[in-house]
N, C-alpha and C positions, 0 to 999 in steps of 0.2 A: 903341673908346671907346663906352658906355656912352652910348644915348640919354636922357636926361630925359622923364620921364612927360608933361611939359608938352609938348614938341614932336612926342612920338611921333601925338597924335592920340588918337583914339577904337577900342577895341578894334576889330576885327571879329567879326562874330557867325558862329559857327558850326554848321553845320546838326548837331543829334546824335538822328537818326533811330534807332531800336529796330531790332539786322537783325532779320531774318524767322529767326522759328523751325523750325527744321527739320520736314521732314513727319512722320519715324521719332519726332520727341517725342510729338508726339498719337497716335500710335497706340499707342505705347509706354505713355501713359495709362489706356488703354482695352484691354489687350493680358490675356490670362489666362496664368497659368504651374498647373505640377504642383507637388504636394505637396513640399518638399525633405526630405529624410531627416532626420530630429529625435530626438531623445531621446524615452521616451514620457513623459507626463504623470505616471507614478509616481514617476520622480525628479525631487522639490519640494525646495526647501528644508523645514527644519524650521519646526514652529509658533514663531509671536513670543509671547514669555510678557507674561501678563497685565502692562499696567501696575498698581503697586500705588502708588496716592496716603493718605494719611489722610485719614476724614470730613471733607467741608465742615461747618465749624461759623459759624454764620450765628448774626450778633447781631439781625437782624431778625424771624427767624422760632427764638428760641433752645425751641422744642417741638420740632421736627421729626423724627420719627422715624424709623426706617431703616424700607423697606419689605418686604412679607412677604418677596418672592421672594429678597431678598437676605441671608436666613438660609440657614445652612450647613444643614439640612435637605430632604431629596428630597419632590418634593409631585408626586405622579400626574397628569398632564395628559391621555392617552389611554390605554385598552388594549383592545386583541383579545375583543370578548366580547358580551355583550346587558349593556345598563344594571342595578345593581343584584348583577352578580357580586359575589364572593368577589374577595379578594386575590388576585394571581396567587403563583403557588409561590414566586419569587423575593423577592419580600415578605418574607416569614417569614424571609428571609435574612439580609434590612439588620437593622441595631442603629442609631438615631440615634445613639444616645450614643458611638459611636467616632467617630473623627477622617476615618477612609477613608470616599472620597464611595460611592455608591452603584451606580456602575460599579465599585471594587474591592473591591467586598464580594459583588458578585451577577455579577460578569461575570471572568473572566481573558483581560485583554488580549495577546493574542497579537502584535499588528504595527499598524503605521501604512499603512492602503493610500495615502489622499493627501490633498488640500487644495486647496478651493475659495474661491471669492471670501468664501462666506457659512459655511463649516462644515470641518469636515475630520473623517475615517471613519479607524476603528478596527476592527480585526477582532478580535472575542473571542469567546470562548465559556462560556457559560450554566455556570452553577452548579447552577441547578436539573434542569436537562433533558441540558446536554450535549451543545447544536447548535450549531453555529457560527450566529452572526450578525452583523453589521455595524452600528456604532454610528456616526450622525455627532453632533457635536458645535458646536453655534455659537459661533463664533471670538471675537465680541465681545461682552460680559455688555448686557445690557437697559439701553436709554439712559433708557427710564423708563415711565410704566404703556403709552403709547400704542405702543411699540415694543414691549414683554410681549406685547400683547393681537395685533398684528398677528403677531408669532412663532407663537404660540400657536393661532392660527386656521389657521395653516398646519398645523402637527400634525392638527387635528381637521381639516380639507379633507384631507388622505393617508390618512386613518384611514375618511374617507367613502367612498373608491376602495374599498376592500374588499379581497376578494382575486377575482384574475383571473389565469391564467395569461401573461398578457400584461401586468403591470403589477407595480409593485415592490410585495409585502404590506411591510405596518407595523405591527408587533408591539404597538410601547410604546412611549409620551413621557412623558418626566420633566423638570422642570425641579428644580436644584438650585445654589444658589450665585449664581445670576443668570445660566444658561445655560440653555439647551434641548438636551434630548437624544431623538436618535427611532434607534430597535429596529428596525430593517428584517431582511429574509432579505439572506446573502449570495451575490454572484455572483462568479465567477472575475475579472471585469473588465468594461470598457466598450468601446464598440462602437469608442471614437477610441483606445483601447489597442489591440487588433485590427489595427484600420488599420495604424495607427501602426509596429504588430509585424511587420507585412507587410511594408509598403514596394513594392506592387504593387497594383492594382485585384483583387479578388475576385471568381470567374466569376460569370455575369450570373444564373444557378442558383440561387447564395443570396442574391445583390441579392432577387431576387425574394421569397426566403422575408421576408429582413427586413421588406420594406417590405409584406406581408403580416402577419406579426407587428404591426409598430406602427401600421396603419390598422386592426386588430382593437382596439389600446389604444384611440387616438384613439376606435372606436365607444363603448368603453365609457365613458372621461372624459363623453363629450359626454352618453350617458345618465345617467351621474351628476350632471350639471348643471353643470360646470365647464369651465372652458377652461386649458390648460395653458401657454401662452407663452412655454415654454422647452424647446423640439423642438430637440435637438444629438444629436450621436455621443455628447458628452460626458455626459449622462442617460439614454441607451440604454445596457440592461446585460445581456451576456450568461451563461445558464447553461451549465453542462459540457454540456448537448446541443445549443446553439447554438439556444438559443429567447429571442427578443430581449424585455427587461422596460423599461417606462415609467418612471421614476422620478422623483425629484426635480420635488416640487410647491413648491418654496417659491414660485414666483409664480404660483400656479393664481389663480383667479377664480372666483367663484358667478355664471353666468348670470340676469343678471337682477336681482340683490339688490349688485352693487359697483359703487361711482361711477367714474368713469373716472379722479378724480384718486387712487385708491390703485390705481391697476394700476401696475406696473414693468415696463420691457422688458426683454429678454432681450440676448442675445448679436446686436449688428447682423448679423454677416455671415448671419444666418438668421432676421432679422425679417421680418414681412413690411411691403408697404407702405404699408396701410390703417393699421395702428401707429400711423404718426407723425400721422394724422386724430383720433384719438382712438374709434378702430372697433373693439374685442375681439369677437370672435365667432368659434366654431370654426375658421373659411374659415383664422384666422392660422394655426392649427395646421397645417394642408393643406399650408402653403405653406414653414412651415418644415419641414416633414415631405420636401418634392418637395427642396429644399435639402439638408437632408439623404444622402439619396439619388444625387445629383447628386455631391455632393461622394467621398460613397463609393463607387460605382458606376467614374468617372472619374478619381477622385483629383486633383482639382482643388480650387487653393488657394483659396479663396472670399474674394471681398477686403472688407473695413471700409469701402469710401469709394471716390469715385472714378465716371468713366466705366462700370468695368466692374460697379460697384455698378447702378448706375441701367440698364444695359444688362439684367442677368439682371431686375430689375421689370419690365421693358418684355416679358418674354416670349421674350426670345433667349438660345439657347441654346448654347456655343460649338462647329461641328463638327468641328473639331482634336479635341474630346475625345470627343465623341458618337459619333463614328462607328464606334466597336466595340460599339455599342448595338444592340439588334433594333430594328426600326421599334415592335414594340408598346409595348414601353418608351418610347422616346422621345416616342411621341405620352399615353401616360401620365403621363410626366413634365411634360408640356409643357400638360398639361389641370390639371399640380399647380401651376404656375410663372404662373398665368392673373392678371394683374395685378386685374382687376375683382373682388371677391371674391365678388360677385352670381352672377357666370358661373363661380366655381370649383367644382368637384364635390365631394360631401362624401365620407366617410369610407364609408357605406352606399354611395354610388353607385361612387365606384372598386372596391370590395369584391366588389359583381355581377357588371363588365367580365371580357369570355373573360378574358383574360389571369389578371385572381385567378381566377377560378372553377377553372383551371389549376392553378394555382399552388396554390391551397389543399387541391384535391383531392390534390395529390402531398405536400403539408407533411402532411397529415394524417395520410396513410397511411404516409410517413418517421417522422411522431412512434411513430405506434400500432405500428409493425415496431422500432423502438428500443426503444419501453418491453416491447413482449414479450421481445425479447432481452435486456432486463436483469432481468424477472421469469423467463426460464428458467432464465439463469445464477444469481440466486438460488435460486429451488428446486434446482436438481443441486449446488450447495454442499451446501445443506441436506440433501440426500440422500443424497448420499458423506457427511455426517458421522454421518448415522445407519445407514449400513452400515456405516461405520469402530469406531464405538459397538459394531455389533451384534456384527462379530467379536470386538472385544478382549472383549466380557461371553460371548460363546463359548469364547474362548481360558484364559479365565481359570477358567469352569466346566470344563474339561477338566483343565486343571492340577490344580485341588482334588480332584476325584474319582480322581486317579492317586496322590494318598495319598505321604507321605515314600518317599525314593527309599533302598533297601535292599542289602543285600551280597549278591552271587551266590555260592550253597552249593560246595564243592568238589565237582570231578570224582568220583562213583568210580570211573571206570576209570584212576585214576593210581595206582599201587600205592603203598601208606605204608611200607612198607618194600623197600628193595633189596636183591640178591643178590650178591654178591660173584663169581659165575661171570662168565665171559666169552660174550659171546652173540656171538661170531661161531665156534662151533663146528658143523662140516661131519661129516655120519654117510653112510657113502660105502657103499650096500649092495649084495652083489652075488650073483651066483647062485652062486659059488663059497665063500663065506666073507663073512663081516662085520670093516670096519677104523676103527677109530676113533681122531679125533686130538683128544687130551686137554692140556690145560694143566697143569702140571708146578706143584706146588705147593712152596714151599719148604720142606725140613723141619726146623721149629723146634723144638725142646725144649717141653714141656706147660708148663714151670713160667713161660719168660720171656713165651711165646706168652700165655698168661694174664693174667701182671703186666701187658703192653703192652696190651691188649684192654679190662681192667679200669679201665686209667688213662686212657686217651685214650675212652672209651664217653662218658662224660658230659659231655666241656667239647669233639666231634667238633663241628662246623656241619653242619648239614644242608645236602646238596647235592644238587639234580637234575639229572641230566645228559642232555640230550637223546641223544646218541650214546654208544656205550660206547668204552670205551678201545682205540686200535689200529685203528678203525674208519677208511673211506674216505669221502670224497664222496660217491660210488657206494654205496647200499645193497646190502647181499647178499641173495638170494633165500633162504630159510630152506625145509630138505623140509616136504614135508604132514605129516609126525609128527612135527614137533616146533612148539614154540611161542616167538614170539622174543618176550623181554623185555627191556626197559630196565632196563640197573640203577641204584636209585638209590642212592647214600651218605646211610647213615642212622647215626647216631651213633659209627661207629667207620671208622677210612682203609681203604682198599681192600689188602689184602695182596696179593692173587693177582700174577701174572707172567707174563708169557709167556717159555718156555721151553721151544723145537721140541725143543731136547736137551738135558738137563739132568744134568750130572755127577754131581746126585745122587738121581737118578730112577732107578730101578727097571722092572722088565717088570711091576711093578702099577699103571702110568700110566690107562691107558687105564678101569680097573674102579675106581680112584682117582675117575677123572671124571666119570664113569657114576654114581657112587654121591655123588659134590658136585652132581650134576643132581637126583641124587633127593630129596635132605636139600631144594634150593630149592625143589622143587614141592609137597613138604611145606610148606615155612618160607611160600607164598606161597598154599599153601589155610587153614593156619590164621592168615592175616593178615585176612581176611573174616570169618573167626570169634572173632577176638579183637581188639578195637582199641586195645589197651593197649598204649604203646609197648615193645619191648624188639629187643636185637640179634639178626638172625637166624645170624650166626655163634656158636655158643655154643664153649667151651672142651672138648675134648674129645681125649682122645689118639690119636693116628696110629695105637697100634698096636692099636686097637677097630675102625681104617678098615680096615686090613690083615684083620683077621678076621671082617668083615662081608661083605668084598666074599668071601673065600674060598667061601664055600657057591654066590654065584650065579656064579661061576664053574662050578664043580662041576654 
């Protein structure tokens, strides 16, 4: 049963002491970790598009006019040159009167490289020239003349760096539509893309180059008379030879001539601490510069806040990370990291230290052995192309003087007409007697032997025959007195026949043969002497042979 409030009495009070927090939490505060593997910086989202509201129309002030800048026409803010130039080429390009701003009329935008808090870059290339260059663009239009004017001073403070091999050139600024746009050279990427792409610390080798490279920029800013107060990976940009460029002034400062209420800071994790006193002076750069370094060198995650914020000002430096560091380094680092900015060392005095003087001499002689190698392999291109040049204007002069290509004359040792004998006949001489083996010729009547001769002469195909009829593989040796020809078929078929015995041959074979040998070496000297074609078989009767041959018999 249920006491009543009334008799239970008066609460008792209960002690509710806070436990103790553990010791692993505060360390855990003040603790540093590496970099974690991330995406790089290149995949952003896309640009936010402009808001588009209608004119404020204001009954109080109903004159109010729109101001210049926020007419759709491009107005030149800076360019590359001595005061009083000429138009640059690209100039002569724009049309106001078209619609397209003056980035798509003088530039073809090739790709989006990425996007910053205050701009986002464009990679294009020149209409006029033909270079590639990088355009950024400022994300949000002019809030009004006081924000124009501070934009604007930033263009002309980049423009005043110049050019230095250590420092991003700046071609051209334009403002158009109520943006700002600045023309810089382009680079393959930035130093926390690098990084980033790695995903490992980079040997202590080119640590050194870089940070050689951008205490060269730093020399120069500071001779320009500006301070730059935004030293990151993220404004470090390298080129294809791995030579580190300064860029991004938009919160540079005129020593001397800026109040301290228009300076901006930069990225915490690489301010320095004098910053938040309201102290600009080089030393800040130094020291985001030493951050820098640190962060790349180590690969450590550099923190916003916190313990281990306030720990790296104080001049500590963590040696879980350090200790793959040379001592000369670290005590450089650690002369950059110097909380007093009085006591920090400038840009000149680290630059002296062995260690650059080291360093510089080997970057130098790396640069100067690089650019020779790329001006050799230039000239031997260029060289092979003008040997390449020089044979084909060779080749070609030889062609021409060899003049249209022509028919080669016939043999004359092929004879234009053939014989009808058989040339494998054998003359077998001997000390007792002479015996001859003759080819048996059919004996045809004059009148049909004629008709066939006459008819088949003119519609016969010319035929040459390398081998004669009846012939072997194996040529035959031919005697010293006599002469072997090839016969060709020349306008009428070949009669002849071979017949060892002939039924209707006679014992005038043999003076028959002798005297068809004689008629060919006739038929084949007046063939040199006449070149008018005709049959060397003529029509003639058997029994003319019969009494020809009688006397040399006799």
């Amino acid at each position: 049963m249920p006491v009543p409030p009334d008799e239970a009495g008066p609460e008792p009070r209960l002690s509710r002491t806070p436990l103790p927090v553990p010791a692993f939490f505060r360390e855990a505060e003040g603790s540093f970790s590496a970099k974690r593997p991330q995406r790089a910086s290149g995949y952003s989202l896309p640009s936010r598009p402009r808001h588009k509201v209608p004119p404020t129309v204001s009954r109080v002030f109903p004159g109010c006019q729109p101001q210049p800048w926020s007419q759709p026409r491009a107005r030149l803010v800076w360019c590359r040159g001595a005061p009083g130039q000429a138009a640059p080429p690209a100039d002569l390009l724009y049309d106001p009167a078209k619609r397209e701003s003056f980035l798509r009329q003088c530039f073809q935008v090739l790709g989006h490289l990425g996007r910053g808090s205050f701009g986002e870059v464009y990679k294009v290339r020149s209409r006029a020239d033909g270079r590639l260059y990088a355009v950024k663009r400022s994300v949000e239009p002019f809030r009004g003349a006081a924000d124009r004017h501070r934009k604007l001073a930033e263009a002309r403070r980049h423009g005043r760096v110049g050019r230095h091999p250590n420092c991003l050139g700046l071609a051209r600024a334009w403002e158009e539509r109520g943006q700002l746009y600045l023309q810089t050279e382009l680079c393959p990427g930035s130093l926390l893309q690098h990084c980033e792409a790695r995903g490992q610390p980079p040997p202590e080798r080119r640590v050194r180059a870089w940070l050689w490279d951008l205490l060269r920029a730093l020399q120069h800013v500071r001779v320009c008379g500006l301070v730059h107060l935004d030293v990151k990976p993220a404004n470090v940009f390298l080129t294809a030879r791995g030579v580190c460029k300064l860029g991004d002034f938009g919160l540079a400062l005129e020593l001397g001539q800026a109040e301290p209420g228009e300076a901006q800071e930069g990225d915490p994790r690489y301010m320095a601490p004098e910053l938040l006193c309201g102290d600009y002076s080089p030393a800040a750069d130094v020291f985001s510069l030493g951050m820098t370094i640190l962060e790349v060198a180590c690969n450590l995650e550099l923190p916003t806040g916190g313990e281990a914020w306030q720990q790296l000002r104080q001049g500590y430096l963590p040696p879980e990370f350090t200790a793959g560091l040379s001592l000369e380094l670290q005590a450089l680092l650690a002369a950059m990291l110097e909380p007093d900015p009085r006591l920090r060392p400038s840009a000149e005095t680290l630059l002296e230290s062995d260690l650059m003087r080291c360093t510089g001499r080997w970057r130098r002689l790396a640069l100067l052995a690089e650019a020779g190698l790329e001006w050799g392999a230039v000239l031997l291109q260029g060289l092979m192309s003008l040997l390449w040049g020089v044979c084909l204007a060779l080749c070609s002069l030889a062609h021409w003087r060899q003049g249209p290509p022509t028919t080669p004359p016939r043999s004359p040792l092929l004879p234009a007409y053939g014989s009808f004998s058989s040339d494998w006949e054998e003359d077998e001489d001997d000390e007792g007697g002479t015996g001859s083996l003759a080819l048996e010729v059919f004996q045809l009547s004059g009148s049909s032997r004629d008709s066939s001769l006459q008819d088949r002469a003119p519609s016969a195909p010319r035929l040459s025959l390398p081998l004669s009829l009846g012939s072997t593989s194996t040529p035959r040796q031919t005697p010293g007195g006599r002469k072997q020809r090839t016969p060709v078929l020349q306008g009428s078929p070949n009669l002849s026949c071979i017949c060892p015995e002939s039924s209707c041959g006679s014992s005038s074979s043999p003076a028959r043969a002798r005297t068809l040998g004689s008629e060919d070496e006739e038929a084949g000297v007046g063939e040199d002497e006449d070149p008018s074609p005709r049959s060397s078989f003529e029509p003639r009767s058997l029994l003319s042979l019969f009494e020809d041959a009688a006397p040399e018999q006799n």
